[in-house]
C-alpha positions in Angstrom: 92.4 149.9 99.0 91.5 148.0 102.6 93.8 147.5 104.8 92.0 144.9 106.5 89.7 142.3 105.8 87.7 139.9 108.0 86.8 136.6 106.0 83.2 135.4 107.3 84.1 131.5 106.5 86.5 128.9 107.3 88.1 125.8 105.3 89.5 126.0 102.1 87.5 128.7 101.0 88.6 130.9 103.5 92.5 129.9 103.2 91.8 130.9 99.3 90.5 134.2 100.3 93.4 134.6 103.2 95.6 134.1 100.4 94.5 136.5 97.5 94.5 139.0 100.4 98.3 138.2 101.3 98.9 138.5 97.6 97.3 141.9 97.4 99.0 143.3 100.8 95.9 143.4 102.7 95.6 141.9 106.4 93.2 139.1 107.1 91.0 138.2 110.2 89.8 135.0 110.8 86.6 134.0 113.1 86.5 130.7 114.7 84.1 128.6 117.0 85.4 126.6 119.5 85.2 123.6 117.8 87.7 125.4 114.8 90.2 126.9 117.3 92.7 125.0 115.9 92.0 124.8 111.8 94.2 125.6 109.1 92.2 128.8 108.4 92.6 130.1 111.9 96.4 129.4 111.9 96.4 130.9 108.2 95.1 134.1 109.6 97.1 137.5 110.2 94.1 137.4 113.1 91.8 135.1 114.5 88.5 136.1 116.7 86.8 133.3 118.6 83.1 133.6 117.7 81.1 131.5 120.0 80.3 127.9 121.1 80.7 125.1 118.2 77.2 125.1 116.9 76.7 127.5 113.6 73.9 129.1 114.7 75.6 130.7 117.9 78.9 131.0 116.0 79.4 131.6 111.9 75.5 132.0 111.4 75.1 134.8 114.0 75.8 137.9 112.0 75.5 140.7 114.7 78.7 139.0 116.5 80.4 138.7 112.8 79.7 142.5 112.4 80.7 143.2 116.5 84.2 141.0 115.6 85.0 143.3 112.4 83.8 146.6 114.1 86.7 145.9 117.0 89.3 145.0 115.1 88.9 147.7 112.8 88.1 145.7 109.4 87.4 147.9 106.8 85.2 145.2 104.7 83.8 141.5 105.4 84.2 138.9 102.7 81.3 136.7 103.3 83.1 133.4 101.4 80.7 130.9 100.3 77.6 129.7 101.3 75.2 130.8 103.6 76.2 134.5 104.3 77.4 135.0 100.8 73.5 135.0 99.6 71.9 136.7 102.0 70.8 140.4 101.9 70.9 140.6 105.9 74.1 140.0 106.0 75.4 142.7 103.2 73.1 145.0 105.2 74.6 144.6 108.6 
């Protein structure tokens, strides 16, 4: 079983995800941009990792610093949420 989890998304979906994780023990890690510091998800974390500037594309879209965020705080699998990470094969493959 993981210990820890980083959650690649951030809303409602996330907070679900945060939440099943709770449920099953496992710690969660939220990533952020500066625009999110302060949304639900973050604050529902057991972490939060600040990402980048508020603009997807420099923040939840840039997958090497999703993978650099997990790899440092030790998270032993990414759940990519919903959306645009979820269905892409870069992604699983970093």
């Amino acid at each position: 079983m993981f210990e820890k989890v980083l959650v690649a998304n951030r809303g409602e979906i996330a907070i679900r995800v945060m939440r099943a994780l709770r449920e099953m023990g496992i710690a969660s890690v939220a990533v952020y941009s500066e625009a999110d510091r302060d949304a639900p998800h973050v604050r529902y974390a057991d972490e939060a990792h600040l990402l980048g500037p508020p603009t997807p594309a420099e923040s939840y879209l840039a997958i090497p610093k999703i993978v650099e965020v997990a790899q440092k705080v030790g998270a032993e699998a990414v759940h990519p949420g919903y959306g645009r990470r979820a269905d892409k094969a870069d992604f699983a493959r970093a």
